[in-house]
Backbone atoms as SQL, in Angstrom:
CREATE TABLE atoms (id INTEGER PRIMARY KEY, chain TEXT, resi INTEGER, resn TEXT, atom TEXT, x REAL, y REAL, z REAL);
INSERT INTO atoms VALUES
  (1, 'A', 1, 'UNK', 'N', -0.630, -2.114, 32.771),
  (2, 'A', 1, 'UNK', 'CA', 0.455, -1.235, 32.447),
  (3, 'A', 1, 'UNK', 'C', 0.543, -0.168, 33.522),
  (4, 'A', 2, 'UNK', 'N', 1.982, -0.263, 34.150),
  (5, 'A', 2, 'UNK', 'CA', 1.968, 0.692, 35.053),
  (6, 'A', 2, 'UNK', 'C', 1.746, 2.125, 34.602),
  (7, 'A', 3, 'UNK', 'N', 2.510, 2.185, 33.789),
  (8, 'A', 3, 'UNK', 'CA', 2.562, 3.784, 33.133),
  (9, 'A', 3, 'UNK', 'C', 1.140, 4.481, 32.704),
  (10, 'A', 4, 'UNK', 'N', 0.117, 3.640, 32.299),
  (11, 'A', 4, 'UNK', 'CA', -0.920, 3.609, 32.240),
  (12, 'A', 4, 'UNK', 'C', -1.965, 4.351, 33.541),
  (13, 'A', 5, 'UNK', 'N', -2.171, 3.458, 34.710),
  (14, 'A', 5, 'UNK', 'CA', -2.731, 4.087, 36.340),
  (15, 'A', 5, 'UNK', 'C', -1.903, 4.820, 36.598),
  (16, 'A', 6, 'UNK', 'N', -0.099, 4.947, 36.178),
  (17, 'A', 6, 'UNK', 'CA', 0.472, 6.493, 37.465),
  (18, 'A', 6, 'UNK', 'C', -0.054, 7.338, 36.386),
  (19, 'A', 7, 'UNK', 'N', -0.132, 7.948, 35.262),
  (20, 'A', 7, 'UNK', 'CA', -0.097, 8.475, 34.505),
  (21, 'A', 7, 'UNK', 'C', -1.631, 9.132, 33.951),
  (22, 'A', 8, 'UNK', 'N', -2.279, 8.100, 33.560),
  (23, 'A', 8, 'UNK', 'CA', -3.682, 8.249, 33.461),
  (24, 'A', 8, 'UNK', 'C', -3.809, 8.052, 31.836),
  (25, 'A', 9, 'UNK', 'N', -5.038, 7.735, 31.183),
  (26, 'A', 9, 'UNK', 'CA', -5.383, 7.278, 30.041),
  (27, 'A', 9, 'UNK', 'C', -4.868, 8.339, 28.694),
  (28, 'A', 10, 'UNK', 'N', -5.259, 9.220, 29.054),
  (29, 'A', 10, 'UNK', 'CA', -4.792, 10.625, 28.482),
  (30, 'A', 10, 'UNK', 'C', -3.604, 10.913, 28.455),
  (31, 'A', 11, 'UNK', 'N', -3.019, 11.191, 29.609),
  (32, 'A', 11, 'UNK', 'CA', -1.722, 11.262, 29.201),
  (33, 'A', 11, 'UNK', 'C', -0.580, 10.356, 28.926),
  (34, 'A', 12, 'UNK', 'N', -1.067, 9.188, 29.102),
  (35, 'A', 12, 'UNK', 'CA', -0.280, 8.170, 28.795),
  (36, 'A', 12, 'UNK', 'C', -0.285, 8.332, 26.935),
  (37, 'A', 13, 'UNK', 'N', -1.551, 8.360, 26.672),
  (38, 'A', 13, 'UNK', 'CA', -1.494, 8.345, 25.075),
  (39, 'A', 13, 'UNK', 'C', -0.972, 9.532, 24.429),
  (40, 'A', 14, 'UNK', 'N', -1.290, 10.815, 25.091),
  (41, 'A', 14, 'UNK', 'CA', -0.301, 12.124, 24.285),
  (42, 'A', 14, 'UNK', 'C', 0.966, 11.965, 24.687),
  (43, 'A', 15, 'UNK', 'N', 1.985, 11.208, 25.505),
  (44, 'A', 15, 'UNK', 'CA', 3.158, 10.923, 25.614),
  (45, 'A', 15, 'UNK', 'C', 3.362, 10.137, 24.394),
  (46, 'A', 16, 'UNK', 'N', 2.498, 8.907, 23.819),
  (47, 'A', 16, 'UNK', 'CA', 2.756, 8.060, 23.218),
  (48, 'A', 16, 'UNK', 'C', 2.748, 8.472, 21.833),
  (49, 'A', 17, 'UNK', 'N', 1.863, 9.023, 21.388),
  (50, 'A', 17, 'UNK', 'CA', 1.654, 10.124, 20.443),
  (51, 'A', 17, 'UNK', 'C', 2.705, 10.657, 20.045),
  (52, 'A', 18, 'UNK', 'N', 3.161, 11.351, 20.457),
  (53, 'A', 18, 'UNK', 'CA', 4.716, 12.837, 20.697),
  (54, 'A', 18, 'UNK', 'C', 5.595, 11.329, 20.292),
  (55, 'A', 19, 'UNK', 'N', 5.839, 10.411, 21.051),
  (56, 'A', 19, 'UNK', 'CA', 6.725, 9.799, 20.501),
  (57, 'A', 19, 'UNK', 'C', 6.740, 8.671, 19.368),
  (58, 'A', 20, 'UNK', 'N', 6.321, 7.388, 20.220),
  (59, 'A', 20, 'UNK', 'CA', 6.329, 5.542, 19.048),
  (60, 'A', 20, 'UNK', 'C', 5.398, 6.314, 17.965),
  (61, 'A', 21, 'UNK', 'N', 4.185, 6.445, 18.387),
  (62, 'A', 21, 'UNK', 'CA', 2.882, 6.604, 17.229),
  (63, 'A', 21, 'UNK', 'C', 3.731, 7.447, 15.781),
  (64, 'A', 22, 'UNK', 'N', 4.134, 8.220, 16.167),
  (65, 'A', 22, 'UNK', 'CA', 4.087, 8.952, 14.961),
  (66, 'A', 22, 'UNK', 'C', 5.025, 8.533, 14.109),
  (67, 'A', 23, 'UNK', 'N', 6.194, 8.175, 14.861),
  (68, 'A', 23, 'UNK', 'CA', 7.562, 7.451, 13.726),
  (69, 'A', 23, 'UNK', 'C', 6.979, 6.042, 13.567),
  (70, 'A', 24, 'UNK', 'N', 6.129, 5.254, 13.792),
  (71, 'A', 24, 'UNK', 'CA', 5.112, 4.547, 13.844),
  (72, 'A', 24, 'UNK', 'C', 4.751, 4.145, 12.358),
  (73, 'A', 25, 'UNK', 'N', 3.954, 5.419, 12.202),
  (74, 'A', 25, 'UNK', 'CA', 2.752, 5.899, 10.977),
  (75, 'A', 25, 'UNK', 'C', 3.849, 6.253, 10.173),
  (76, 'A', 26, 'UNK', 'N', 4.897, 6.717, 10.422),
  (77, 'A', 26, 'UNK', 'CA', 5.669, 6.941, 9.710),
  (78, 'A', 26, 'UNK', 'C', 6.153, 5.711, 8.559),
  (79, 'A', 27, 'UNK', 'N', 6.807, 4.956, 9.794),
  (80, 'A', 27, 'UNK', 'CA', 7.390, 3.654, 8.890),
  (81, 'A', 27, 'UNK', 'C', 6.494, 2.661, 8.198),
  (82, 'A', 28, 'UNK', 'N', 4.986, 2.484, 8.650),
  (83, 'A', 28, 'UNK', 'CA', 4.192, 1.884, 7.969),
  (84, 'A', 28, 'UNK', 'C', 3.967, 2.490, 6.997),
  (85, 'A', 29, 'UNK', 'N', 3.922, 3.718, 6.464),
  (86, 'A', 29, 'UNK', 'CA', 3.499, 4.592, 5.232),
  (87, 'A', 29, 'UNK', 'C', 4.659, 4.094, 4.575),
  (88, 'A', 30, 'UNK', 'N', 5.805, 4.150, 4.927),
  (89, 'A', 30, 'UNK', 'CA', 6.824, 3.507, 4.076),
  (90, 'A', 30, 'UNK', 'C', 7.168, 2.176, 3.709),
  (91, 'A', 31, 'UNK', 'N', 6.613, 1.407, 4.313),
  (92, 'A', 31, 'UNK', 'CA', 6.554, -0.286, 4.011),
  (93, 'A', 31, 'UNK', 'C', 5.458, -0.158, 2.901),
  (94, 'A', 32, 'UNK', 'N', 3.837, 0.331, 3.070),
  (95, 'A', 32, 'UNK', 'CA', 3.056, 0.872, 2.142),
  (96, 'A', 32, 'UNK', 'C', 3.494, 0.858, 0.917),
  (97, 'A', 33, 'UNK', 'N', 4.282, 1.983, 0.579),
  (98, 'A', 33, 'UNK', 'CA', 4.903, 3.197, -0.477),
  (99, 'A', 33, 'UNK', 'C', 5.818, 2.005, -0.974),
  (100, 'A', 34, 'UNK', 'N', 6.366, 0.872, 0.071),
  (101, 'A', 34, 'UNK', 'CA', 7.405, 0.228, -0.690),
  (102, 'A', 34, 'UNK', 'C', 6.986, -1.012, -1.337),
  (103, 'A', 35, 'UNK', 'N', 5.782, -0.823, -0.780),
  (104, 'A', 35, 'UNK', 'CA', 4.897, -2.490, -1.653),
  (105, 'A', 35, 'UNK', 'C', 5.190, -3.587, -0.414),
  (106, 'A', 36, 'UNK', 'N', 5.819, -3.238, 0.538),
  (107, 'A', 36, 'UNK', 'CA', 6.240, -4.551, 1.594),
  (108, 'A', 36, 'UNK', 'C', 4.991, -4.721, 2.520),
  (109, 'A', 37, 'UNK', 'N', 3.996, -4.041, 2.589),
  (110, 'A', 37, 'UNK', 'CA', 2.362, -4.344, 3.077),
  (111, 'A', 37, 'UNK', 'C', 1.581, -3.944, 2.168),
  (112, 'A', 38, 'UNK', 'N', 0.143, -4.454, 2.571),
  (113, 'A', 38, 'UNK', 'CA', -0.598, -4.110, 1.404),
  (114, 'A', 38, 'UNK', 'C', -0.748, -2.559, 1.573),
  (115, 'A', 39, 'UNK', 'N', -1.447, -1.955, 0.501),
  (116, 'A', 39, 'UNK', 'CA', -1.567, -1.011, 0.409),
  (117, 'A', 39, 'UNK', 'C', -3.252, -0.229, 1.345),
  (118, 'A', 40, 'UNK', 'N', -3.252, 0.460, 2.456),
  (119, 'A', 40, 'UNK', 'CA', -4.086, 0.823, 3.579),
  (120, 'A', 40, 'UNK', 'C', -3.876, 1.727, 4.213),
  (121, 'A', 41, 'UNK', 'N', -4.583, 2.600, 5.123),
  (122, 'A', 41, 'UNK', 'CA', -3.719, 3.514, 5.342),
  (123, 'A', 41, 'UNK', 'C', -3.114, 3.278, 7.047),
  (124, 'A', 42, 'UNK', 'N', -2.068, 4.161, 7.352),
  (125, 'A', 42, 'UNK', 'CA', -0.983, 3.232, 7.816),
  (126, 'A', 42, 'UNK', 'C', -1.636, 3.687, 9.258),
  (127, 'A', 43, 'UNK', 'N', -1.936, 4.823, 9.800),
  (128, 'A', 43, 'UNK', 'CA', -2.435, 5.143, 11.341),
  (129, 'A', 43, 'UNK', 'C', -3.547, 4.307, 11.990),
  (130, 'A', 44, 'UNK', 'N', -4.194, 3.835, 10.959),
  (131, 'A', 44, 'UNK', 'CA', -4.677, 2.831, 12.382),
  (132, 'A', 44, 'UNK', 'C', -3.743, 1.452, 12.476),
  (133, 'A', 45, 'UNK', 'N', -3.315, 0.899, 11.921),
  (134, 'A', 45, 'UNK', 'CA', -2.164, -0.017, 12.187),
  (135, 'A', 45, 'UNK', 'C', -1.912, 0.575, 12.969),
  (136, 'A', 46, 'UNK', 'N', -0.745, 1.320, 12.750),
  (137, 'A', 46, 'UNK', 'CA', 0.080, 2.372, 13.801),
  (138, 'A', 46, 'UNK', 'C', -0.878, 2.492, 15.903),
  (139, 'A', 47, 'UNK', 'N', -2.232, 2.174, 15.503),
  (140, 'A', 47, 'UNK', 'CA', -3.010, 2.278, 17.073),
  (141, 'A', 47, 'UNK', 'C', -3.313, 0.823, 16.754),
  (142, 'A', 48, 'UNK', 'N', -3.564, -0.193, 15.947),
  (143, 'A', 48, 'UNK', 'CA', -3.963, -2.032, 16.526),
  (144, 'A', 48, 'UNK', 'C', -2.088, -2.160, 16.977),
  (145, 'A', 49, 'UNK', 'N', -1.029, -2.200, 16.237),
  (146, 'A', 49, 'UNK', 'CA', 0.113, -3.049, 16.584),
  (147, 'A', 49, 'UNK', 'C', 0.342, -2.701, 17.832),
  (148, 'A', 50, 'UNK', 'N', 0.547, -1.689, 18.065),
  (149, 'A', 50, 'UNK', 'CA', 0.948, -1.057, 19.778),
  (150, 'A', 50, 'UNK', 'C', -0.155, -2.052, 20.866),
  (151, 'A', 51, 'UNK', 'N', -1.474, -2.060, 20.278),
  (152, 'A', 51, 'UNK', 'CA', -2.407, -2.419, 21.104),
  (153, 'A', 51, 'UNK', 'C', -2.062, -3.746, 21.626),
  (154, 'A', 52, 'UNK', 'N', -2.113, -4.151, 20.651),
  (155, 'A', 52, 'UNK', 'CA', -1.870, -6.316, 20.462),
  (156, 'A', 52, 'UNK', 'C', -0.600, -6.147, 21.590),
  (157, 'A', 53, 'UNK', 'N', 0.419, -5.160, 21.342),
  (158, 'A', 53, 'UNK', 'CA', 2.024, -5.838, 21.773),
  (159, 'A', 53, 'UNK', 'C', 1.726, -5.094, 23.695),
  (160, 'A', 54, 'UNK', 'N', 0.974, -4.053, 23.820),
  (161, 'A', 54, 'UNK', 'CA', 0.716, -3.682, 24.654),
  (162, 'A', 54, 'UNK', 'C', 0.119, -4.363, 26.051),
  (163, 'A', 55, 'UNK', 'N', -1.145, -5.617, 25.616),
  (164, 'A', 55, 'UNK', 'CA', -2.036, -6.309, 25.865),
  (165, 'A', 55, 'UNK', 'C', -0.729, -7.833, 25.990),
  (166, 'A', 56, 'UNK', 'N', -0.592, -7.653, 25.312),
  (167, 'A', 56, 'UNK', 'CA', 0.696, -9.032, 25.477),
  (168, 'A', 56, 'UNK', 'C', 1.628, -9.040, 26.647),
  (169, 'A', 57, 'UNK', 'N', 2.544, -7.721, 27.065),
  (170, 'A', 57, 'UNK', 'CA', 3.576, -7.295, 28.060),
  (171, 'A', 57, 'UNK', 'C', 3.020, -7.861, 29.064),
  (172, 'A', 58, 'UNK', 'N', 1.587, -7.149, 29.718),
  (173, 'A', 58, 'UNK', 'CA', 1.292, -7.487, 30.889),
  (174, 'A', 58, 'UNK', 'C', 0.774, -9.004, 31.108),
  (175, 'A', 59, 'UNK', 'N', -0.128, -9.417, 29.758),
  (176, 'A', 59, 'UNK', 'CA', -0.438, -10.921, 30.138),
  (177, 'A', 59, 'UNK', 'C', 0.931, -11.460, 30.266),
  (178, 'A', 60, 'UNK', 'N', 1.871, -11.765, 29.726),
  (179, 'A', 60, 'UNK', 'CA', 2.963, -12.335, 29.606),
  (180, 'A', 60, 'UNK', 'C', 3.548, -12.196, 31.552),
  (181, 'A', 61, 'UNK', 'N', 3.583, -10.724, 32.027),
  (182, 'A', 61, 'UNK', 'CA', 3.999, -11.057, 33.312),
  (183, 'A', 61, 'UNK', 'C', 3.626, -11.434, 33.961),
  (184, 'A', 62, 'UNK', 'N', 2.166, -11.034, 34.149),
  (185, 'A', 62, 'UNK', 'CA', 1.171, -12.122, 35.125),
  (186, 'A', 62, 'UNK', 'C', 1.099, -13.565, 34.846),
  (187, 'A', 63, 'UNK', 'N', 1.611, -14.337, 33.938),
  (188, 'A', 63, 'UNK', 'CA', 1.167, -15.533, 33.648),
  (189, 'A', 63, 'UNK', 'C', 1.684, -16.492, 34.733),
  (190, 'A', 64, 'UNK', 'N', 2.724, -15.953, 35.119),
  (191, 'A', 64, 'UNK', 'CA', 3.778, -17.453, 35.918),
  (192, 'A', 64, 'UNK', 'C', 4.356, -18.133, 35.056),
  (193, 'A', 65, 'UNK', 'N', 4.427, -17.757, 34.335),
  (194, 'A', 65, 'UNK', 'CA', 5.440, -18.844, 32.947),
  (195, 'A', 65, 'UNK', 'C', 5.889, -17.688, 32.199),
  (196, 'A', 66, 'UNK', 'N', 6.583, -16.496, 32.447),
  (197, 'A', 66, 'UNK', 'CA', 6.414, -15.942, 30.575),
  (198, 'A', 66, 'UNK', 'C', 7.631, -16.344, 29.649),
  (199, 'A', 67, 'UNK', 'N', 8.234, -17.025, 30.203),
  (200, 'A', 67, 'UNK', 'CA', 9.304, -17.774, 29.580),
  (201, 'A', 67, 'UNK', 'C', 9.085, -18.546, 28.699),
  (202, 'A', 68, 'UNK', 'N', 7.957, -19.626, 29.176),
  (203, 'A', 68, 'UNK', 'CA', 7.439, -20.651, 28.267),
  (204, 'A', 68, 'UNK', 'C', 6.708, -20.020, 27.123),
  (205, 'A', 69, 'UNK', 'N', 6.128, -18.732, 27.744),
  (206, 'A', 69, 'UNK', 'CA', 5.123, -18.466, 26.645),
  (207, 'A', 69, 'UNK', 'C', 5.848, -17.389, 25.490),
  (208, 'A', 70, 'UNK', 'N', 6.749, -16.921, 25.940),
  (209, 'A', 70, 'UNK', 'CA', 7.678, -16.158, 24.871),
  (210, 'A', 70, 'UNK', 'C', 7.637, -15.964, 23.623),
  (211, 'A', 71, 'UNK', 'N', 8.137, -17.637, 23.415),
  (212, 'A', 71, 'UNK', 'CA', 8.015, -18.112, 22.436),
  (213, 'A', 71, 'UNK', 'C', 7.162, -17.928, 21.286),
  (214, 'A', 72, 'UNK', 'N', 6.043, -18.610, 21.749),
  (215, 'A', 72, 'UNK', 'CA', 4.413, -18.661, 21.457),
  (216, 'A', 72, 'UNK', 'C', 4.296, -17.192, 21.038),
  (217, 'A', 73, 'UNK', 'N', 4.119, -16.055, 22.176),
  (218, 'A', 73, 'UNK', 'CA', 4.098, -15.019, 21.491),
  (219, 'A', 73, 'UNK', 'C', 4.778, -13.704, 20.700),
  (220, 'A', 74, 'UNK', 'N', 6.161, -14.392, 20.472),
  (221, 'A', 74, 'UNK', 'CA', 6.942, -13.832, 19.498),
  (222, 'A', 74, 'UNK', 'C', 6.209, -14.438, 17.860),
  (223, 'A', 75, 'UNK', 'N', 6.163, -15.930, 17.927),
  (224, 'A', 75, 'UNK', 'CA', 5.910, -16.481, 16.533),
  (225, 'A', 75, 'UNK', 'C', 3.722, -15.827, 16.213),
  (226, 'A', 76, 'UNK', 'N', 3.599, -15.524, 17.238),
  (227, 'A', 76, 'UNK', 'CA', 1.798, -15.008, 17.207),
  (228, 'A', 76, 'UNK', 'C', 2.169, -13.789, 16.246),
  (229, 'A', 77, 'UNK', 'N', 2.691, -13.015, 17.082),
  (230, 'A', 77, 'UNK', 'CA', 3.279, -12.152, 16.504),
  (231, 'A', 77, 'UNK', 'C', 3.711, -11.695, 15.058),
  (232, 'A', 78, 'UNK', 'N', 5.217, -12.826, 14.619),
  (233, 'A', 78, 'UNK', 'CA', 5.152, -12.746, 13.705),
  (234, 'A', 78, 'UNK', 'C', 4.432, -13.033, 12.761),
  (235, 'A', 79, 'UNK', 'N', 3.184, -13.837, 12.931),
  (236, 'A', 79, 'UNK', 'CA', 2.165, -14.271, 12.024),
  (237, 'A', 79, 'UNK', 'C', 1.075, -13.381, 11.577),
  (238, 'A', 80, 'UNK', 'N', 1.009, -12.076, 13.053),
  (239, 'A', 80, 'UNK', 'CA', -0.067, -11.301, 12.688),
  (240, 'A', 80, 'UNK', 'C', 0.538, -10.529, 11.944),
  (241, 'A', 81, 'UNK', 'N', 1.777, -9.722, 11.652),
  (242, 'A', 81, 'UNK', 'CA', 2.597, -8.851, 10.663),
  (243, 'A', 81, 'UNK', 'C', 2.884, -9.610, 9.531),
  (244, 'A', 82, 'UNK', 'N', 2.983, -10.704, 9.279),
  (245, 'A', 82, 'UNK', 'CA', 3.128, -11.359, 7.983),
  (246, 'A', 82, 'UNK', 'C', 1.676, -11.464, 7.298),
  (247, 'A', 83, 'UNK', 'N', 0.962, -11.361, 7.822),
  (248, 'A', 83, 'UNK', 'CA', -0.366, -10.978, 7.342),
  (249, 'A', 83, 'UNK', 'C', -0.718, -9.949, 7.017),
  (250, 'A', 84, 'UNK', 'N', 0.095, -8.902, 6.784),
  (251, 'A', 84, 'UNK', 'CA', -0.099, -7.063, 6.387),
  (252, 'A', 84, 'UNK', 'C', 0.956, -7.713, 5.767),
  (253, 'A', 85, 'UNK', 'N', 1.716, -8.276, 4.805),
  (254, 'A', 85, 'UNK', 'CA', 2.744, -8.229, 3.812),
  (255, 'A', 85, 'UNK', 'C', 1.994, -8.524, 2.732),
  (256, 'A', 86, 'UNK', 'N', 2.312, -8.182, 1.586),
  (257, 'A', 86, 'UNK', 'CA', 2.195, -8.249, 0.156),
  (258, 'A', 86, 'UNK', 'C', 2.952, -9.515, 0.081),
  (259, 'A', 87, 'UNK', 'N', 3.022, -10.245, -1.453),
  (260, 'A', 87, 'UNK', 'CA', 3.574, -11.404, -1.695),
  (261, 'A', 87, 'UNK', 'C', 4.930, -10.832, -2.171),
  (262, 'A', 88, 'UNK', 'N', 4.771, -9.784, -2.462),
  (263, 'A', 88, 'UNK', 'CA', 6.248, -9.349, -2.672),
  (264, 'A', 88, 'UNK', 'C', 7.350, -9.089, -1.054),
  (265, 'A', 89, 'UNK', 'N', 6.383, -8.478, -0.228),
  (266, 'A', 89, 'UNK', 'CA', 6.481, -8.046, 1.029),
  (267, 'A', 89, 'UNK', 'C', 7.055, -9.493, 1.855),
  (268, 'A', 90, 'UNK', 'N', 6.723, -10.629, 1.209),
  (269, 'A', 90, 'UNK', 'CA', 6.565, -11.849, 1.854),
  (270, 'A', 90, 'UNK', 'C', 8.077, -12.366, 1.631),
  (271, 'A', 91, 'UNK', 'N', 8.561, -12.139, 0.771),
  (272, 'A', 91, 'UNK', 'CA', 9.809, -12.282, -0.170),
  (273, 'A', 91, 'UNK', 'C', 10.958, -11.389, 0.449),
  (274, 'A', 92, 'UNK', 'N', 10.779, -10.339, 1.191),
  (275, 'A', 92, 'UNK', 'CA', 11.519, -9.232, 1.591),
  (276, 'A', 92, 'UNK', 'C', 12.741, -9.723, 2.375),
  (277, 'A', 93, 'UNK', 'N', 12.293, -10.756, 2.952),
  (278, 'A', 93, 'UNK', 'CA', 12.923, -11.353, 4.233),
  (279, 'A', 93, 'UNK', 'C', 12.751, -10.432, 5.207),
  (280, 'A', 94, 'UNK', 'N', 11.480, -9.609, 5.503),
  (281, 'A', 94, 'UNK', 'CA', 11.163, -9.171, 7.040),
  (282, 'A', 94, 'UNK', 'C', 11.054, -10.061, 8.055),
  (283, 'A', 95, 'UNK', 'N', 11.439, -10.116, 9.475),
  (284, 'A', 95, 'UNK', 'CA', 11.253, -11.006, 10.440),
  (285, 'A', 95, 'UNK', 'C', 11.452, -10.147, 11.720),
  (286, 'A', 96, 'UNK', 'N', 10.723, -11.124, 12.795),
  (287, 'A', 96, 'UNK', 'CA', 10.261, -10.936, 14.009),
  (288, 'A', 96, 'UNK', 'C', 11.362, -11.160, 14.494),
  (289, 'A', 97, 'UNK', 'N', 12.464, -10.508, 15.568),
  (290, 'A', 97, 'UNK', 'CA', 13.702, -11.478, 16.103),
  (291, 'A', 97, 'UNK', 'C', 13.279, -10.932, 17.385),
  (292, 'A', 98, 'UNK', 'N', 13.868, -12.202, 17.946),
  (293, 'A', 98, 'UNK', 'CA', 13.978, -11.579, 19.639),
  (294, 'A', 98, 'UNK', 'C', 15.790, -11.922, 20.323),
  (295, 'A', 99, 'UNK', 'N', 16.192, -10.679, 20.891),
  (296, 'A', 99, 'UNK', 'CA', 17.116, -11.449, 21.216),
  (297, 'A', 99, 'UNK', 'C', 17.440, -12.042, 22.661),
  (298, 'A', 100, 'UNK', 'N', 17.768, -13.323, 22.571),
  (299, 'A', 100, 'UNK', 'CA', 17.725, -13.883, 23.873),
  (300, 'A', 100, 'UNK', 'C', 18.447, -13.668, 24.992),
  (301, 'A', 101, 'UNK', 'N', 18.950, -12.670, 24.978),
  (302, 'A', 101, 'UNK', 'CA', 19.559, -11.893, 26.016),
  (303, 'A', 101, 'UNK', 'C', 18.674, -11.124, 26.931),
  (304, 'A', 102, 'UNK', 'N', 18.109, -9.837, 25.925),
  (305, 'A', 102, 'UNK', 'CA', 17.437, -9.066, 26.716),
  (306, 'A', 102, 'UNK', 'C', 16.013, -9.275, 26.515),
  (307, 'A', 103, 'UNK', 'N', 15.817, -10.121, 25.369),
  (308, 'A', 103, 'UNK', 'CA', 14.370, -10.481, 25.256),
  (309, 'A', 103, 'UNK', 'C', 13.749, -8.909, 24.063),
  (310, 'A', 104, 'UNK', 'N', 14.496, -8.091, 24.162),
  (311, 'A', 104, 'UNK', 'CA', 13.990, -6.893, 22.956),
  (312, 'A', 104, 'UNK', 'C', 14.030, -7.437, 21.647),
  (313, 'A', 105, 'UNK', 'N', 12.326, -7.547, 20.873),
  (314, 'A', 105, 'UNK', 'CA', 11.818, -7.545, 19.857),
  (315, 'A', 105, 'UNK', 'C', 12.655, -6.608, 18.724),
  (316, 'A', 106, 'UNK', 'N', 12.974, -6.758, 17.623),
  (317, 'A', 106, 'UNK', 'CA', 13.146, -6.439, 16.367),
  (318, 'A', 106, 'UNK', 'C', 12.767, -6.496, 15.302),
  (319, 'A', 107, 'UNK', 'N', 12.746, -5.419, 14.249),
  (320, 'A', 107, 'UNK', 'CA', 12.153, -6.266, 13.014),
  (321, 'A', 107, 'UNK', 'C', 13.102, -6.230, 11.965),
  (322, 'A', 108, 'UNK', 'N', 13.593, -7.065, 11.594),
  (323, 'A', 108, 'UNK', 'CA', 14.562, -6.724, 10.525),
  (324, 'A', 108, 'UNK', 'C', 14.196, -6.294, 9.821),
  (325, 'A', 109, 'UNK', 'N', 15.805, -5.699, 8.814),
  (326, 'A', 109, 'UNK', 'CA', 15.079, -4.948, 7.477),
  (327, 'A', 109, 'UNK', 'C', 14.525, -5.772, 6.238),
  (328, 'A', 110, 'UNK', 'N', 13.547, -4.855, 5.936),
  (329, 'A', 110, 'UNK', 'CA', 12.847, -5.589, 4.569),
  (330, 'A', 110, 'UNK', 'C', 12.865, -4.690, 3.580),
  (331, 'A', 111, 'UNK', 'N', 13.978, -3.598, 3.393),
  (332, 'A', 111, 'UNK', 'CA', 13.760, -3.271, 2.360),
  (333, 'A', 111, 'UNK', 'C', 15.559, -3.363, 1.725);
């Protein structure tokens, strides 16, 4: 991650902080509260999901394929978040979309 070396470890994360993290923790407390994940508390999610999707960006560019692998790790993806759903949560119709234009991840609504 570039932003990562110009930036440095520290401040890369109190940038990140101030911003994703906290509306983050936010919306997982509310999937929580809504029964659409299990019930846990929501800030460390809020630091593994970033991590996983973080760790993904760069393998994905270095690979020489990330086209092929896209795929693969959009549906990884959606498998590791369908695994924090409740059976009710499961029912919601939450989903992983990507759109094939710009390639930007979404999650639809589930509530």
């Amino acid at each position: 991650m570039d932003a990562v070396t110009e930036l440095g470890g520290d401040e890369w994360r109190a940038m990140d902080e101030e911003s994703s993290a906290h509306h983050l923790t936010e919306a997982l407390t509310s999937l929580v509260t809504a029964g659409i994940i299990a019930d846990q508390p929501a800030e460390p999610l809020a630091r593994l999901l970033p991590g996983a999707m973080n760790e993904a960006a760069p393998w994905l560019a270095r690979s020489g394929q990330p086209e092929a692998l896209e795929d693969q790790t959009v549906r990884a993806l959606d498998r590791l978040l369908a695994g924090l759903r409740t059976e009710a949560g499961s029912k919601s119709g939450c989903a992983v979309d990507r759109d094939r234009e710009t390639g930007a991840l979404t999650v639809s609504a589930c509530c």
